[in-house]
ROGUZA-414941 format. One record per residue (C-alpha): residue number from 1; y negated, x, z negated. Coordinates in pm, whole numbers. Layout:
<sites>
<n:NUM | Y:Y | X:X | Z:Z> .
...
</sites>
This chain:
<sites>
<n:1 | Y:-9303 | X:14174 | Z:-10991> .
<n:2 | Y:-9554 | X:14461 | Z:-10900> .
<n:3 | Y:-9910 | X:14335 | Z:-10906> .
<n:4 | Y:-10243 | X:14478 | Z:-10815> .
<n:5 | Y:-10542 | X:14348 | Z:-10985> .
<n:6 | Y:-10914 | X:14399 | Z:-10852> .
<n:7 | Y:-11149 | X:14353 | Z:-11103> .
<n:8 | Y:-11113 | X:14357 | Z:-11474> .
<n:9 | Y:-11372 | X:14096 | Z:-11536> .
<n:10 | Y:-11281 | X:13821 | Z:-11870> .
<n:11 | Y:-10994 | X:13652 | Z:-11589> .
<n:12 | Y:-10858 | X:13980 | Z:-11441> .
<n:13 | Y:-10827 | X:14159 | Z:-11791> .
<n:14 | Y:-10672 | X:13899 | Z:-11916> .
<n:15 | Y:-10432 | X:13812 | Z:-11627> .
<n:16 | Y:-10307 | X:14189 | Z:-11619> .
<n:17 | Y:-10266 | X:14148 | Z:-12034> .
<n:18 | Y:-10043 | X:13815 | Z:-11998> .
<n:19 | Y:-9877 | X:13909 | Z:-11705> .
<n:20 | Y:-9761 | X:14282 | Z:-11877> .
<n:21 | Y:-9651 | X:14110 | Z:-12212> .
<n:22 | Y:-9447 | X:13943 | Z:-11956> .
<n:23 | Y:-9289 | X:14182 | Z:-11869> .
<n:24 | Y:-9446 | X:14234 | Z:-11475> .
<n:25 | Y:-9528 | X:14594 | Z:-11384> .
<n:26 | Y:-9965 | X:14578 | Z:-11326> .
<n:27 | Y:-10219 | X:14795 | Z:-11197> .
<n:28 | Y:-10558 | X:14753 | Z:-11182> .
<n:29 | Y:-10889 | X:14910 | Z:-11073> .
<n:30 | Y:-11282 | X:14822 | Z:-11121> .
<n:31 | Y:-11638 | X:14987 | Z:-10981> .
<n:32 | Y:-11623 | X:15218 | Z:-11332> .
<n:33 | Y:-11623 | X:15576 | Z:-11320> .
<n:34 | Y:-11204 | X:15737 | Z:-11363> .
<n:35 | Y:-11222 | X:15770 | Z:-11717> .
<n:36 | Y:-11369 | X:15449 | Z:-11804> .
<n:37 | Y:-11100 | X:15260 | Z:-11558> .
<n:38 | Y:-10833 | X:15462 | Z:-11749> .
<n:39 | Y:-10919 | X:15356 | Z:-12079> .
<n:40 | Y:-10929 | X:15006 | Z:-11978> .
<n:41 | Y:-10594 | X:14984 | Z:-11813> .
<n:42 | Y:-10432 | X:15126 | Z:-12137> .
<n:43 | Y:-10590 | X:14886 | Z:-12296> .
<n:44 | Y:-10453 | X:14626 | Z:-12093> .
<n:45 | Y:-10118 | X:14820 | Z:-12042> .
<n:46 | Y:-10153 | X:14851 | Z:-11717> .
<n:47 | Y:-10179 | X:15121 | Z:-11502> .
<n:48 | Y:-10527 | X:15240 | Z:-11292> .
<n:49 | Y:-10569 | X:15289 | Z:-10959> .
<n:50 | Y:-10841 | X:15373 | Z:-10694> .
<n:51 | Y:-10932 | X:15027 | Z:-10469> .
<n:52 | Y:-10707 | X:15145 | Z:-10185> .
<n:53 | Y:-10416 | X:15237 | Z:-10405> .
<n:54 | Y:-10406 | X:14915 | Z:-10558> .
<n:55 | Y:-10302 | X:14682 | Z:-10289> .
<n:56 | Y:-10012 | X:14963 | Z:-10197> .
<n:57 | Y:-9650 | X:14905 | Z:-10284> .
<n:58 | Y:-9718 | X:14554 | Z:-10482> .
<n:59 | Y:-9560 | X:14202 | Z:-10438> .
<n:60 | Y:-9885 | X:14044 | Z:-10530> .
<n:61 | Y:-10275 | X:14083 | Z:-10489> .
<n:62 | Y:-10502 | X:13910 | Z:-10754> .
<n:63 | Y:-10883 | X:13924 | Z:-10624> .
<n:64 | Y:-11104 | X:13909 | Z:-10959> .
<n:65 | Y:-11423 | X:13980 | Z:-10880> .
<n:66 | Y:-11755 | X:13813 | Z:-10855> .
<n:67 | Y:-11745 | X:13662 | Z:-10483> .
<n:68 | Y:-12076 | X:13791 | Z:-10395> .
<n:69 | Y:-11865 | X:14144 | Z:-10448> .
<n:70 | Y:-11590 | X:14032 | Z:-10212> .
<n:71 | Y:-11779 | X:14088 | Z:-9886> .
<n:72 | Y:-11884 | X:14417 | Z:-10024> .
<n:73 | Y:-11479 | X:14544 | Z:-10007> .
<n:74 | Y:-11387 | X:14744 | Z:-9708> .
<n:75 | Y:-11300 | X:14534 | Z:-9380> .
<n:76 | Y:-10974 | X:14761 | Z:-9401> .
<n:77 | Y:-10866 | X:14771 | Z:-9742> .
<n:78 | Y:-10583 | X:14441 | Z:-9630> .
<n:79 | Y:-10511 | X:14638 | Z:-9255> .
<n:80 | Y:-10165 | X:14802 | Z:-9383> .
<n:81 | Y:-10030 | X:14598 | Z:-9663> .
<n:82 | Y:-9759 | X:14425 | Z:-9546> .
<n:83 | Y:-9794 | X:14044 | Z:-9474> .
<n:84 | Y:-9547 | X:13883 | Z:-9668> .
<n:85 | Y:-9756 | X:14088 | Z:-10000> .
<n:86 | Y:-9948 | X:13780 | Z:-10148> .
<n:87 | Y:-10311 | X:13802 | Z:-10196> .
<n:88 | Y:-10455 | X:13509 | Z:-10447> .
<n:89 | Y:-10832 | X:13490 | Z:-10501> .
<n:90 | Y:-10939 | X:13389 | Z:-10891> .
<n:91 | Y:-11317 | X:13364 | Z:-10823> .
<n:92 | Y:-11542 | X:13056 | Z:-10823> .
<n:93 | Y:-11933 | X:13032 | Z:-10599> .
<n:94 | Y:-12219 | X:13051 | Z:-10880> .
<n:95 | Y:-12547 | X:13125 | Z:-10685> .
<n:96 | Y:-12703 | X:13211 | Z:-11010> .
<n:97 | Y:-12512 | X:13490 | Z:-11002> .
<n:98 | Y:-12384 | X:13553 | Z:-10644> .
<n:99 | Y:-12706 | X:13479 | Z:-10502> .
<n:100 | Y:-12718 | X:13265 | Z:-10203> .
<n:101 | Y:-12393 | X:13274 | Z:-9959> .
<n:102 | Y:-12496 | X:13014 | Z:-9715> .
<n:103 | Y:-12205 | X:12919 | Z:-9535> .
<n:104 | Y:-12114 | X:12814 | Z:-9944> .
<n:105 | Y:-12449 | X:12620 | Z:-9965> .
<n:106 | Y:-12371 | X:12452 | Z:-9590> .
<n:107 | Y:-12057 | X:12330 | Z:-9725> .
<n:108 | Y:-11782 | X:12592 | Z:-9635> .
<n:109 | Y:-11459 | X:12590 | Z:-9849> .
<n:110 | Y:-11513 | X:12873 | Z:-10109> .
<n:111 | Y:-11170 | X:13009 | Z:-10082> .
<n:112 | Y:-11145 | X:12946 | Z:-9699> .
<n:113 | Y:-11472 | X:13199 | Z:-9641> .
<n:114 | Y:-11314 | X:13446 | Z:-9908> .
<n:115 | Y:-10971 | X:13434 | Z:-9653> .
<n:116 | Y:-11251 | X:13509 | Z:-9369> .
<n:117 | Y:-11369 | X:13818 | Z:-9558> .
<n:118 | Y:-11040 | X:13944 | Z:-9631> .
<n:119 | Y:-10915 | X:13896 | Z:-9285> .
<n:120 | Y:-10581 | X:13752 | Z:-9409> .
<n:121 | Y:-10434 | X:13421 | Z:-9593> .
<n:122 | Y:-10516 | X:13372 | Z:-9934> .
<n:123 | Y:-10364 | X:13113 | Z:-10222> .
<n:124 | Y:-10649 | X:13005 | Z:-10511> .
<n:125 | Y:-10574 | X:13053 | Z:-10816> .
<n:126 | Y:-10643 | X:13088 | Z:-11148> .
<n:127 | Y:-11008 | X:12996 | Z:-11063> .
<n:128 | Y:-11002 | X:12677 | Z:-11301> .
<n:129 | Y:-10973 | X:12731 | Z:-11655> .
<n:130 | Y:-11216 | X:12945 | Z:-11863> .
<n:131 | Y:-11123 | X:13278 | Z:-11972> .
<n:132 | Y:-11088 | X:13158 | Z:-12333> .
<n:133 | Y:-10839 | X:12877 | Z:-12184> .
<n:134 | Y:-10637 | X:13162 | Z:-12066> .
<n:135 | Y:-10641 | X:13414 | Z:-12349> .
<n:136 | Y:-10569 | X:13114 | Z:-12634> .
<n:137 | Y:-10370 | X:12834 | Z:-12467> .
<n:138 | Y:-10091 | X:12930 | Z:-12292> .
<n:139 | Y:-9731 | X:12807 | Z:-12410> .
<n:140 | Y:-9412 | X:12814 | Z:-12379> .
<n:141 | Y:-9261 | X:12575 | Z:-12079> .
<n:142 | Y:-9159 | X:12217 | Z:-12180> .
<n:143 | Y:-9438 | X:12233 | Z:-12487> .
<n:144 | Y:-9583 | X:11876 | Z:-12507> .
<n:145 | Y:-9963 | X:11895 | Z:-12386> .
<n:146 | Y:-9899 | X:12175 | Z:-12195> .
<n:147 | Y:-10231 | X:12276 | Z:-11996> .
<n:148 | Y:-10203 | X:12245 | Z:-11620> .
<n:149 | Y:-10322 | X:12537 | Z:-11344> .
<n:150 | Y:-10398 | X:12430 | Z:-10981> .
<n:151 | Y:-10294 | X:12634 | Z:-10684> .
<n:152 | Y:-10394 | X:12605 | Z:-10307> .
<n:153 | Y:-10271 | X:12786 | Z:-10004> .
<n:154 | Y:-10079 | X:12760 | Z:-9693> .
<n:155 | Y:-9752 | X:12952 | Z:-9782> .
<n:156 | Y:-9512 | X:12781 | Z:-9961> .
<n:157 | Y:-9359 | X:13090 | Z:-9998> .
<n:158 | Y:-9657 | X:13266 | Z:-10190> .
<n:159 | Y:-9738 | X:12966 | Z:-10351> .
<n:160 | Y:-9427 | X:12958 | Z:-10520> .
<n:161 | Y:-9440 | X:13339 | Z:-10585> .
<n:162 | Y:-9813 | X:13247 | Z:-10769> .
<n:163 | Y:-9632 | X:12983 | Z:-10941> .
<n:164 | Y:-9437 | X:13159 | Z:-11128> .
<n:165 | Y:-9731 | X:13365 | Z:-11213> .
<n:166 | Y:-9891 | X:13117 | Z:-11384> .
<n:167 | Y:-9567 | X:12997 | Z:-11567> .
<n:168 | Y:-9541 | X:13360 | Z:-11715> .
<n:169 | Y:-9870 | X:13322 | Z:-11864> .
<n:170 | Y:-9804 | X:12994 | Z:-12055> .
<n:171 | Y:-9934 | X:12721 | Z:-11817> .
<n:172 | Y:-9805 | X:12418 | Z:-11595> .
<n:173 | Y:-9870 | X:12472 | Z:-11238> .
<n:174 | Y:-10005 | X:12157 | Z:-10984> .
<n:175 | Y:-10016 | X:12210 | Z:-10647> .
<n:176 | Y:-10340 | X:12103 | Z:-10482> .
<n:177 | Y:-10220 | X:12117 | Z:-10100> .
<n:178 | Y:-10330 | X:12349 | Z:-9838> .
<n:179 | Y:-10686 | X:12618 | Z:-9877> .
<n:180 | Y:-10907 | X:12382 | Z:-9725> .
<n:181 | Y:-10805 | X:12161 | Z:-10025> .
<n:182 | Y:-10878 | X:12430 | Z:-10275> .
<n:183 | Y:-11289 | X:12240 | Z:-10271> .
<n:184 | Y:-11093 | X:11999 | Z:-10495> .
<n:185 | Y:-11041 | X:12249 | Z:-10804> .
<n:186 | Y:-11433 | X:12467 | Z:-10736> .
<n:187 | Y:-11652 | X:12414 | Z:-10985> .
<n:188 | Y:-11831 | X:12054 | Z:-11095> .
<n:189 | Y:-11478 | X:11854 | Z:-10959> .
<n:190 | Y:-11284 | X:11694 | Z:-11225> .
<n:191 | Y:-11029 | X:11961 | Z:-11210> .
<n:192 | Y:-11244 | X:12256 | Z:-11316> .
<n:193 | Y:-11249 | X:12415 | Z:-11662> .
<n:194 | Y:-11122 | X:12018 | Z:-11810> .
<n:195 | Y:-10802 | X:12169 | Z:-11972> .
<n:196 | Y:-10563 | X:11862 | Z:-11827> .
<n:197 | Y:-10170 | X:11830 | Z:-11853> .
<n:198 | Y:-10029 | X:11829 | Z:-11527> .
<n:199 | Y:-10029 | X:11444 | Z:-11474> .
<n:200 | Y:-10365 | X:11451 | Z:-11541> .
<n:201 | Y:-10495 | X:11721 | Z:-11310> .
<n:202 | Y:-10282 | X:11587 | Z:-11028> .
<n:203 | Y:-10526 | X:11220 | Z:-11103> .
<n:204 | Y:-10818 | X:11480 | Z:-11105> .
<n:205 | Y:-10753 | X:11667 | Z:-10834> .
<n:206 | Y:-10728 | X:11340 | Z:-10616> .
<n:207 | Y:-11058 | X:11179 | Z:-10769> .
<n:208 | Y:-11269 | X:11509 | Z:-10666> .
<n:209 | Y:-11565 | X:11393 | Z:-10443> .
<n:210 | Y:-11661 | X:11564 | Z:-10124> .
<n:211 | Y:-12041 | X:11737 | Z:-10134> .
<n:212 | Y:-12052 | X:11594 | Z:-10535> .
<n:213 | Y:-11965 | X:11890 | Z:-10728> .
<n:214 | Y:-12266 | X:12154 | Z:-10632> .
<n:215 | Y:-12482 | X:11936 | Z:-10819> .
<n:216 | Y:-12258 | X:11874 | Z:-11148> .
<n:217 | Y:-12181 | X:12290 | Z:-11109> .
<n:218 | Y:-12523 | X:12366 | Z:-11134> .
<n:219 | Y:-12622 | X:12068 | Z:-11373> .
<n:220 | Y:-12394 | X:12238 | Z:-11655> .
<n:221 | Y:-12499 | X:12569 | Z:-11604> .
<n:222 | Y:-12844 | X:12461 | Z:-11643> .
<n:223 | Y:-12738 | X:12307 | Z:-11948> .
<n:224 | Y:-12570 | X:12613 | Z:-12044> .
<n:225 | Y:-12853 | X:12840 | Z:-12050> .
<n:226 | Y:-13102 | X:12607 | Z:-12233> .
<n:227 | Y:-12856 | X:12711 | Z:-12535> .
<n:228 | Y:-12988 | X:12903 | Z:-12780> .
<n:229 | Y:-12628 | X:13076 | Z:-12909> .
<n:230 | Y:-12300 | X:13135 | Z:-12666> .
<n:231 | Y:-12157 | X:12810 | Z:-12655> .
<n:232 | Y:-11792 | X:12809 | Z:-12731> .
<n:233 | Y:-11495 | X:12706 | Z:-12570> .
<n:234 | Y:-11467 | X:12329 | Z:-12691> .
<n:235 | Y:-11822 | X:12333 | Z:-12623> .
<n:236 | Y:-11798 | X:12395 | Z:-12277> .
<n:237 | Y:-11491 | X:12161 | Z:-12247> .
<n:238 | Y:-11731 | X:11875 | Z:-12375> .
<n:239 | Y:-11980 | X:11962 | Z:-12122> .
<n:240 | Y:-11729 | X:12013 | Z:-11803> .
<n:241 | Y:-11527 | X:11678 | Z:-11964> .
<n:242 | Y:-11823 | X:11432 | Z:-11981> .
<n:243 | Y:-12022 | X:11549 | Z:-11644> .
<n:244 | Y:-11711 | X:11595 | Z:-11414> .
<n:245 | Y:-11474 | X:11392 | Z:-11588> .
<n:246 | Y:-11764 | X:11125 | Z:-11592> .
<n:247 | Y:-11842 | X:11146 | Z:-11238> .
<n:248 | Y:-11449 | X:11049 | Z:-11122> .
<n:249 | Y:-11435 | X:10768 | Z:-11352> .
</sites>
């Protein structure tokens, strides 16, 4: 497939990485000045592009960026790519970092306000495994223990399309339902950053808690920066297993 990436953040570098090994034809672009953006899409093997010429002539759209950053894109960037292109949003709501979004804080699916600021249907993706997850854990299909990937839209169609995605870069893929599911797989739910087979995110998915997971999100990041060295990857896992895992049992 042809796919654009915006962003080239720990997820969106490493998406356009896996998705060139496997053998998918990737351009991406970032808010870094023309030389730095080039030396960073040869470094994924990808190619770079300005914003605007990165959602042209692609079959998907992956939208990695901070979402504090996504109302800053142009209100026209989406106005003439076609509408069967798929656009697939990767980011999570941290208000640490995003700073207050208050239809987020009033309860407002986070991927259902990122389709409002686009101004066209989204699928989530990609949002719920850590970066490390991503670059160390994918194998090959039918490997016992494989880790699972969520994915929420409205279009079978680009679901499917995203599916296959996520295959190609060495995951299981569980389908959460429509958007205004997609609250089931933010961060805090049982489903977020827990590394689960497939069987066992489709259990966490459905044990997610309406209006629980702010709290747990923001409990663990708390957590997180009391920490006087980077925590690691199994050390997150602990965290994200005991407090969200804990809170669906």
């Amino acid at each position: 497939m042809k796919i654009g990436i915006i962003g080239t953040g720990t997820i969106g570098a490493t998406l356009a990485q896996k998705l060139v090994a496997a053998g998918h034809q990737v351009k991406v672009t970032n808010t870094r000045p023309p030389e730095e953006l080039a030396r960073k899409a040869q470094e994924l093997g990808a190619s770079p592009a300005t914003l605007q010429e990165v959602v042209q002539d692609v079959d998907v759209i992956f939208s990695s960026i901070p979402l504090k950053a996504i109302a800053e894109l142009p209100k026209d960037l989406f106005q003439l790519v076609p509408a069967e292109v798929v656009v697939a949003d990767t980011g999570n709501y941290y208000p640490l970092r995003d700073a207050k979004i208050e239809a987020l804080d009033q309860g407002q699916v986070e991927s259902v306000w990122v389709s409002e600021q686009l101004g066209r249907p989204i699928i989530k993706a990609f949002n719920n495994l850590l970066s490390q997850t991503l670059v160390e854990a994918g194998t090959a299909p039918g490997t016992p223990g494989r880790i699972a990937i969520s994915v929420a839209g409205d279009d079978e169609r680009a679901k499917q399309l995203v599916a296959e995605l996520i295959n190609d870069t060495g995951f299981d893929v569980v389908d959460t339902g429509p958007l205004a599911e997609s609250w089931r797989q933010q961060p805090g739910t049982p489903a977020y950053c827990t590394e689960l087979t497939a069987p066992e995110l489709t259990q966490a998915l459905a044990a997610a808690v309406p209006g629980k997971a702010p709290a747990i999100r923001d409990q663990i990041m708390g957590q997180l920066s009391q920490r006087d060295t980077p925590p690691s990857r199994q050390d997150i896992l602990a965290l994200n297993r005991s407090l969200e895992l804990g809170a669906a049992q």
